[in-house]
N, C-alpha and C positions, 0 to 999 in steps of 0.2 A: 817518626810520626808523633809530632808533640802531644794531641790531642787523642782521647781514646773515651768512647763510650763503652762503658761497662756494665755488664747484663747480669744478675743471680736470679738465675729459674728456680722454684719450687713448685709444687702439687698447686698449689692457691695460689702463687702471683711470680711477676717479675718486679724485679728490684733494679732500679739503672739510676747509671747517674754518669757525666762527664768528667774527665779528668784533662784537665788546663795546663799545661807545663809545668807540673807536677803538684799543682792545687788539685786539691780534689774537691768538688761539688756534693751538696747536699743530693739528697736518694729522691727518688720518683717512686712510688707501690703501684702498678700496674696490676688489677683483678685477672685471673686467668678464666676469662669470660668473652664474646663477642666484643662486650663494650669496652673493656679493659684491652684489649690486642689493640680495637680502633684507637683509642689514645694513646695507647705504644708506637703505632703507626705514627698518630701526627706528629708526638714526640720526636721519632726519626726525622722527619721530612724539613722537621724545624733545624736540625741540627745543619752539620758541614762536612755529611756526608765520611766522618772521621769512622773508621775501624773499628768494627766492635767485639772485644773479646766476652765472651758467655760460659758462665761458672755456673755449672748444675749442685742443686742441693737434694739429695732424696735418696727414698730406701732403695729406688730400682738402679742399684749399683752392683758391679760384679767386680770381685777382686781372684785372681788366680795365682798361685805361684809353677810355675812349668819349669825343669830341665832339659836341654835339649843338647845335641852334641856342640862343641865348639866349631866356630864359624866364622868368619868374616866380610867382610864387602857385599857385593849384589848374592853369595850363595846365603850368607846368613840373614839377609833380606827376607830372599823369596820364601827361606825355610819357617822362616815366623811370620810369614803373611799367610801362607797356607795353614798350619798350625791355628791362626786365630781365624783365619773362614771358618776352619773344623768345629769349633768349641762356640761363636757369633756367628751362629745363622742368620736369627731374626730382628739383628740388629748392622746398622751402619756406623754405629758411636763408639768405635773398640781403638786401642791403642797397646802399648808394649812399651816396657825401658827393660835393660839391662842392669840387673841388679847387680850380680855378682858371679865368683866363678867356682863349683865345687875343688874342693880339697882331694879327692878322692885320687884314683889312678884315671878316669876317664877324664878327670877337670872338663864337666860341663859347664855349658853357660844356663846361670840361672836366672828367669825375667817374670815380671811383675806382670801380668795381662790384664787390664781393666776395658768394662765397657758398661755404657748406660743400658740396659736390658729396656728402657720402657720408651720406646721413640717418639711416642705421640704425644708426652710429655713437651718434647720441643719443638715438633712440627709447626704450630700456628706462630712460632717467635718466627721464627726460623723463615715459614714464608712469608710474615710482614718484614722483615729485614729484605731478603730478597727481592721482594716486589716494588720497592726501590733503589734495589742496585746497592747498597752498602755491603763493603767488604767483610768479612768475616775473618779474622786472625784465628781462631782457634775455639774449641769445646774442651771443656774441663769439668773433671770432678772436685767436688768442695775438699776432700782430705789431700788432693796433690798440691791446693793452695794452703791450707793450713803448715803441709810440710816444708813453705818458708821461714816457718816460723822457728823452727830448729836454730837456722842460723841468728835469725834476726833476735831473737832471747839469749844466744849463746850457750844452751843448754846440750849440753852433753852427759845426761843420766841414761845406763842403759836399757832398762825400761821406763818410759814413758809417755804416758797416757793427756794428750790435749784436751780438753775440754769447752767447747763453746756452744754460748745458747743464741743460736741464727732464728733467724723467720721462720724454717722449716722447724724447729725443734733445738735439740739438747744433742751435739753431736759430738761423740766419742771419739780420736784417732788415738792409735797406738804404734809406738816405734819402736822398734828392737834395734839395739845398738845402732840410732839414728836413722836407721830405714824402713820405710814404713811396712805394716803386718795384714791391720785390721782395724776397721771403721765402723761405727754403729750411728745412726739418726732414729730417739727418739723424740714422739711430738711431746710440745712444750702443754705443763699443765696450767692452771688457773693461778687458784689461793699460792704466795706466795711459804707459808709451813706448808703445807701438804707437797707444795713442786721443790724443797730441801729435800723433804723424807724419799720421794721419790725419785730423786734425781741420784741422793742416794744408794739409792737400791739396787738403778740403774748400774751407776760404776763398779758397785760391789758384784753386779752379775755380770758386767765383763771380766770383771778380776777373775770369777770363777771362769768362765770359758779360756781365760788366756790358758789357766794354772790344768783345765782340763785337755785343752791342747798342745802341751808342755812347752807351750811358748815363754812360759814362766814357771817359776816353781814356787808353792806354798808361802815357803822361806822367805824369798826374795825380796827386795824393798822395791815399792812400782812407782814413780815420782808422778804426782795429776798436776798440772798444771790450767790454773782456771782463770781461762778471760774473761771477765766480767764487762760489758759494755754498758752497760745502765746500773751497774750498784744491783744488781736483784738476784747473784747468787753469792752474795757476801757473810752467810753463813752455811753455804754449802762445804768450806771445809772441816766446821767442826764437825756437819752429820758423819762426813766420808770415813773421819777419822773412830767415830764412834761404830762403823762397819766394819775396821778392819784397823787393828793397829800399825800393820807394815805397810801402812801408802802412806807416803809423803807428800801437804798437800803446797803448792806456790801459787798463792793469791794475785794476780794482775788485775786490778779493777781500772776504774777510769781515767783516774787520774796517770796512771801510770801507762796505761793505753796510750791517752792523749800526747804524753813526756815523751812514749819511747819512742813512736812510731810517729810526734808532730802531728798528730790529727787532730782540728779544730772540736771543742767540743760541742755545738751547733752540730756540725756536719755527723761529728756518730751520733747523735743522739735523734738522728732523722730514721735511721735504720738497726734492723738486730743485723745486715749482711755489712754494713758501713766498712767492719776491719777488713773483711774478706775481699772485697770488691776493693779495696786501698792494696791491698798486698796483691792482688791480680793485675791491678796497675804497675807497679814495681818490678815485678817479675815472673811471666809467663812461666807455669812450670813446664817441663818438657814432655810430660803424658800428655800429648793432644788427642784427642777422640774424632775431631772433625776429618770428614773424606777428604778427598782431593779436588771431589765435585763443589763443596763450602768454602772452601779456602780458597780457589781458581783465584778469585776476582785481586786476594787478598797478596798471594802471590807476587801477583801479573803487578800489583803498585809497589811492591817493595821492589822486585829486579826492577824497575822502572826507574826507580829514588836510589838503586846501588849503580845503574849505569848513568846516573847523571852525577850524585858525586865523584865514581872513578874517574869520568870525562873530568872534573871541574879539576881535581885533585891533580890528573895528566897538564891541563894548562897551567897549572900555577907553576908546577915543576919545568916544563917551556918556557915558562917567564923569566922563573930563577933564573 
């Protein structure tokens, strides 16, 4: 599916924009308001009816890490779908990857559990999408999209710490030996010095919670690496540094944004969500959150577009 409209939810709007065989379009700001939906609405009806994938940004995020016994096929299925009913009641947005496998003598399997805790957050997107019949590919959270960016920087430090300033705020993720831990989203401030010192503060009080979780240790060097999309935290690494002398900080501001990643600079400069919604185009991460009832539609057009390439692929080999 060449074409993909692409959706960043927050508390106060939706962020969309089309993605064109591999151009990406300037952003849309949709109010999260009656009037704001209706022009998201007409927005939709305008389009071509292309798949929309939707990347949430917000505090009401759940991260879990579980062990459970080792498993495979439809028993390790059922056993981590019940496990996550247990722990997401009151929510439909939960999802699970397989991280990894203890060491121990039991070698459990250990997984990631994430779910959006605040539903109504996406509900009114959600049924203007649907009330015209547009496919849904999937629900995401903002730190599963960030963690393309491992590969796409080529960075391999064992701890660290992302950093980007979206529409929603100043969002924190943290990697332990390249897999992901712990995410913070807070809101962005005004005055340009006052949101350095603060922002600040911010990473210096993750640092402590990692270092009080022993996910890190005092000692340790924590590499932050900081996307800059508009040039406005480009002296956030001297504060950092003046917080803590063991974090090391890696400045990506715009220009380098634009070089690495091909992005017009017009186009980011329409949105703080512009990178994230470009790497959502790129690459679906595999924590999806959407049910099975959101995705039906979305489904049902891809086995569609696979049994008619296999048919096409079968003729031509006929031909041969």
């Amino acid at each position: 599916m060449a074409e993909k409209i692409l959706v960043c939810v927050s508390i106060d709007q939706a962020t969309v924009t089309v993605w064109r065989g591999r151009r990406f379009g300037a952003c849309t700001r949709f109010a999260n308001s009656e009037e704001g939906i209706g022009e998201f609405s007409a927005f939709l009806r305008r389009s071509r009816r292309s798949p929309v994938h939707v990347v949430v940004d917000t505090v009401d995020e759940d991260y879990r890490f579980e062990s459970l016994p080792h498993a495979s096929g439809g028993e390790r299925t059922q056993m981590v779908e019940r496990k996550l009913r247990q722990i997401y009641r009151t929510t439909a947005f939960f999802s699970y990857a397989l991280q990894d496998r203890d060491t121990g003598k039991r070698k459990d399997d250990r997984y990631l559990f994430a779910a959006l805790t605040n539903t109504e957050l996406l509900t009114p997107w959600l049924k203007a999408i649907e009330s015209i019949n547009i496919p849904v590919s999937g629900i995401f959270l903002m730190p599963m999209v960030t963690e393309s960016l491992i590969e796409r920087l080529r960075l391999k430090e064992q701890n660290l710490l992302i950093i980007s300033k979206n529409a929603a705020g100043l969002r924190q993720t943290f990697f332990k030996d390249l897999k992901f831990r712990i995410s913070r989203l807070t809101p962005n401030r005004g005055a340009q010095k006052a949101a350095d010192e603060f922002y600040a503060d911010e990473v210096g009080n993750t640092r402590m919670y990692l270092d009080a979780l022993t996910v890190t240790h005092v000692d340790d060097i924590l590499t932050v690496v900081i996307l800059d999309q508009d040039g406005s935290l480009a002296n956030l690494p001297k504060a950092i540094r003046r917080e803590r002398p063991n974090m090391f900080c890696q400045y990506v501001g715009p220009a380098d944004i634009q070089s690495r990643f091909k992005i017009h600079a017009k186009d980011l400069e329409t949105s703080a969500d512009a990178l994230h919604l470009y790497l959502l185009a790129e690459r679906l991460p595999a924590l999806n959150l959407a049910p099975a009832t959101v995705t039906r539609s979305y489904r049902k057009i891809s086995f569609q577009r696979w049994v008619y390439a296999a048919s096409g692929a079968t003729l031509a080999v006929g031909l041969g």
